[in-house]
Structure formats: C-alpha cells, structure tokens
N, C-alpha and C positions, 0 to 999 in steps of 0.2 A: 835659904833656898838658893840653889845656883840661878845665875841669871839667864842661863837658855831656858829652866824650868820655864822660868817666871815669864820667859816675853812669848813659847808656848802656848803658856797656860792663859795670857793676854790677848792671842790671836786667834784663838779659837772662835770664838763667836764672831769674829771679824771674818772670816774664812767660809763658816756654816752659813752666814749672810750674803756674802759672792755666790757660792754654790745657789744659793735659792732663787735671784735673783738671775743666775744665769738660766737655769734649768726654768723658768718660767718664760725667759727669751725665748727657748726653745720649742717648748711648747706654743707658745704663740705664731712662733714662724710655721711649723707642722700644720697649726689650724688655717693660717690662712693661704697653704698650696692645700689644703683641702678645698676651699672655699672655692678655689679657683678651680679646680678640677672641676668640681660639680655643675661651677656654670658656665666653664667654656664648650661648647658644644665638641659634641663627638667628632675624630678623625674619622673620613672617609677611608675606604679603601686606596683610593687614587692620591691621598695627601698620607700616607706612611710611606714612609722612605721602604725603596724595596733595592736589593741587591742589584747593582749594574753587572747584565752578562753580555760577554763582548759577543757580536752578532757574525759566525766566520760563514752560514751556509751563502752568500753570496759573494762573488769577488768579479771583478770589471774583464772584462770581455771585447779586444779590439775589433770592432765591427771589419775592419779589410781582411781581418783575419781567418776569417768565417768562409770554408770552402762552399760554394751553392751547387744544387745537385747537377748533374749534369744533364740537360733534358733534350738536345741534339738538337736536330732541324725541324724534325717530324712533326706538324700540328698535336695537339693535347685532342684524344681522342677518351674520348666517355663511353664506359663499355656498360653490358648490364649487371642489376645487381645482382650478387650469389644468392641462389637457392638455399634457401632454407635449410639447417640438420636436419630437421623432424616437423610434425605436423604442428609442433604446439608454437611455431614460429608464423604461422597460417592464420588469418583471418578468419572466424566460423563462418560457416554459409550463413542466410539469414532463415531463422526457421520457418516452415509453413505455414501460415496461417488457419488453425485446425478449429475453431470457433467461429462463429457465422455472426454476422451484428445481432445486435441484441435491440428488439422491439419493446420502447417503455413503454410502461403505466399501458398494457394494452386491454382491449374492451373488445366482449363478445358480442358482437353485430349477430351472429347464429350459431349454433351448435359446435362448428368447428371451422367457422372463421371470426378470426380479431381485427381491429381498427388500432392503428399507434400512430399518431402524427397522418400525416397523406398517406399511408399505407394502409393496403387492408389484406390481408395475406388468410387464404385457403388452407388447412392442414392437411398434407399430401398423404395419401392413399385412405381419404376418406370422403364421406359424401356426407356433408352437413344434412341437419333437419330443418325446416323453416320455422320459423318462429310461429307459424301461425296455421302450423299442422296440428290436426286432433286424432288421437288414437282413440281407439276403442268405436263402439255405435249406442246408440242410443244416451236412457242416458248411466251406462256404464264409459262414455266418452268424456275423455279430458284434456286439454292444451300441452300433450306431451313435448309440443317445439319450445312453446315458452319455459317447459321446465326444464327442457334440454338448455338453454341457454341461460338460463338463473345457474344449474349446475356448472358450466361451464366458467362464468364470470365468480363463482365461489370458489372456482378452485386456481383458478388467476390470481385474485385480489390484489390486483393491478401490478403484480409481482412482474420484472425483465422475461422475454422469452427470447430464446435463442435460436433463427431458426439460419438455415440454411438459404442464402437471398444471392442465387447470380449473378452475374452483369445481365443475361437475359433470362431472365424467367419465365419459366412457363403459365400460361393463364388458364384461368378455370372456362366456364361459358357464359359463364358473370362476368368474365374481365377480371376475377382478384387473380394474386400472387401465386401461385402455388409451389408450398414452400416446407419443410418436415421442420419440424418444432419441440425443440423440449422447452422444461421447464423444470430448474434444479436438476437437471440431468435426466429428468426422467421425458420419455418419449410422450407428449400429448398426445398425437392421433392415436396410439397403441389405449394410452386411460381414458380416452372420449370413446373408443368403440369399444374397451371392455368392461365398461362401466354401462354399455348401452346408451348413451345419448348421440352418437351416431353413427352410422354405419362404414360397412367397408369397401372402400372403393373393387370392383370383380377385378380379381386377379390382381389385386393388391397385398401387402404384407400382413394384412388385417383381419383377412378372412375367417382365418381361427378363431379369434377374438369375440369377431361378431357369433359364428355357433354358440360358442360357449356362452357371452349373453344372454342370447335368445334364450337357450336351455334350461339358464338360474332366471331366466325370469328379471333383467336387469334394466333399469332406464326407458325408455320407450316401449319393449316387451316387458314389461311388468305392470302391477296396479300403481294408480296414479298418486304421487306422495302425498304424506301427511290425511289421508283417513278413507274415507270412501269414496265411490263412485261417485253419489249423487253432491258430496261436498265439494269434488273436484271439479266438478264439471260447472257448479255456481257462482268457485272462489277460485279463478285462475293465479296462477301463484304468482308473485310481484316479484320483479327483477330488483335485485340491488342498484343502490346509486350509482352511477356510473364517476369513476375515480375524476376529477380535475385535471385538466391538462395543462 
C-alpha cells in the first residue's frame, strides 16, 4: 500500500472526530444567542438605531439684519372690524320663547282651575263650576261640581300644564291667574267645555263648544255618572287623592 494511502486511510477518523466536535461547538454557541434573545427584553422604538437626516429647513438669521416695517409718526389707530361675506358669519338672534312655564303635579281646586306650588291659575275663556253645585231638582239632582272636578283631576293626573303666565296677569273675581292651558298640546279650556264640565266664558272662543255639549247631552247637561238619579244624588262621587307635592 502506498503511504499517502495508508496515512489517508489513518486520518480519517481522526478528521470525522474534529468535524463533530466542531459542529457541536456550533450548535451550542446558536443555542445560547437563542437563550439570550428570549430573555433580553425587547427594543423600544426609541433604542433602534434609526438613520441620521441632516436638518437644512432652518438656517441662522442676523437679527440687525431684519428690515422693521415702517410705521411713521402717526399713532396706531384701531379701526373696525370687516363686515362679515354672508350671514352665516352672524350670530343667530336668540329665538322667542313660544312655550309658557309649565305648572307641575297641578291639582283641580274646581272644574277649571288648578293649584301648582303658590299658584292657582283660572282657564281662560271659561267659567268653572263650583265644587258644590247640584244639577238636576228633586231627587233627579246630583253633585254635578264635584263630578265636574273628579273629571278634571282624572284627566290631569298630575301630568305638566303649559299655560300661558305673563309678567301681569290678568285675575279672575277670585283673584286666580287667568291664564289659557294646554296639556300634551291639547287646549284644556276647549276639553273642559266640550266634554261639558264647564262652561264658556260669553264671547269667548268656547261658545260652540258649550252648544254642542249641551245638545249631546255632555258633563253637567247630561245624567249623573255611573247609574241613576236616585244613586247619585246618595253616593256623591269621591275625588281622587290629590298628587304629593
């Protein structure tokens, strides 16, 4: 056998030995910048290197150099400001106030007037019933006030009314408010005299109202609710609780 064969054929396992040994180096160095990776915390935004760009929008400026405007002798005089293009450069006016306060949790004292706090406010263009008027004669007669006012306070139930309140208001001969009223929009004195529980003040806007009443037979011109004469006139009808104030 030649002797390069031979010291070949000698070195070979000697050789495959180095390699495995290196290549195991290697791998071990891999794993432990793995190691390290994972448990050095993350790079911020602000800690990566980011490209340096040279800054040219400003450049130095010799202050004596700087022409100043020329403003003469004449005082600094303040002129007014420009008119507006158009209106939308305008202030709005401030709108009317087309709603009238609102009387809470109010309570019928009589056919068509209510109590709300210290107010007691009349419904204009009508003439209440008294609480303790009786319709009819004999005994076909019944407490048609009180039931004028039990309907009234039923159809309240202590709901906001909106009426229409002055600086000076006009008074009734009672002394209340006299003052027009709805309630949810609808006009009260108009559904107290056309429902018949009160009348229409003469020459008021209600007048029609009250014919028409009278004619169906409605509220005070009608029989006395819930059954006969001789039961109404025994069992005067009981007003609802009056709301908490």
């Amino acid at each position: 056998m030649r002797p390069a064969i031979l010291a070949l054929a000698l070195g070979l396992p000697a050789l495959t030995a180095a390699l495995a040994v290196a290549g195991a180096a290697l791998r071990a160095e891999h794993a432990a910048e793995a190691v390290e990776e994972a448990v050095a915390p993350p790079q911020t935004a602000a800690q990566k290197s980011l490209p340096v760009i040279e800054d040219r929008s400003t450049r130095f400026v010799a202050v004596g150099g700087i022409a100043p405007p020329d403003l003469g002798d004449a005082p600094i005089e303040r002129v007014e400001p420009r008119a507006p293009l158009g209106e939308l450069g305008l202030a709005a006016p401030p709108r009317p106030k087309e709603e009238g306060p609102l009387l809470f949790r109010p309570v019928a004292v009589e056919s068509a007037v209510v109590e709300a706090g210290e107010r007691r406010v009349a419904i204009a263009g009508t003439v209440s019933v008294p609480p303790d008027r009786v319709c009819g004669a004999g005994e076909a007669s019944w407490p048609c006030g009180a039931s004028a006012r039990t309907a009234f306070r039923l159809w309240l139930r202590g709901r906001a009314l909106e009426c229409d309140l002055p600086k000076e208001p006009a008074r009734s001969e009672a002394g209340d408010i006299v003052a027009a009223c709805r309630l949810a929009g609808q006009d009260a004195g108009r559904w107290l005299v056309a429902n018949g529980w009160a009348l229409a003040e003469p020459g008021g806007p209600y007048e029609e109202a009250e014919r028409t009443a009278r004619d169906a037979g409605k509220g005070i011109f009608g029989r006395p609710p819930g059954g006969g004469a001789a039961s109404a006139a025994a069992t005067p009808p009981t007003d609802p609780p009056e709301p908490s104030r």
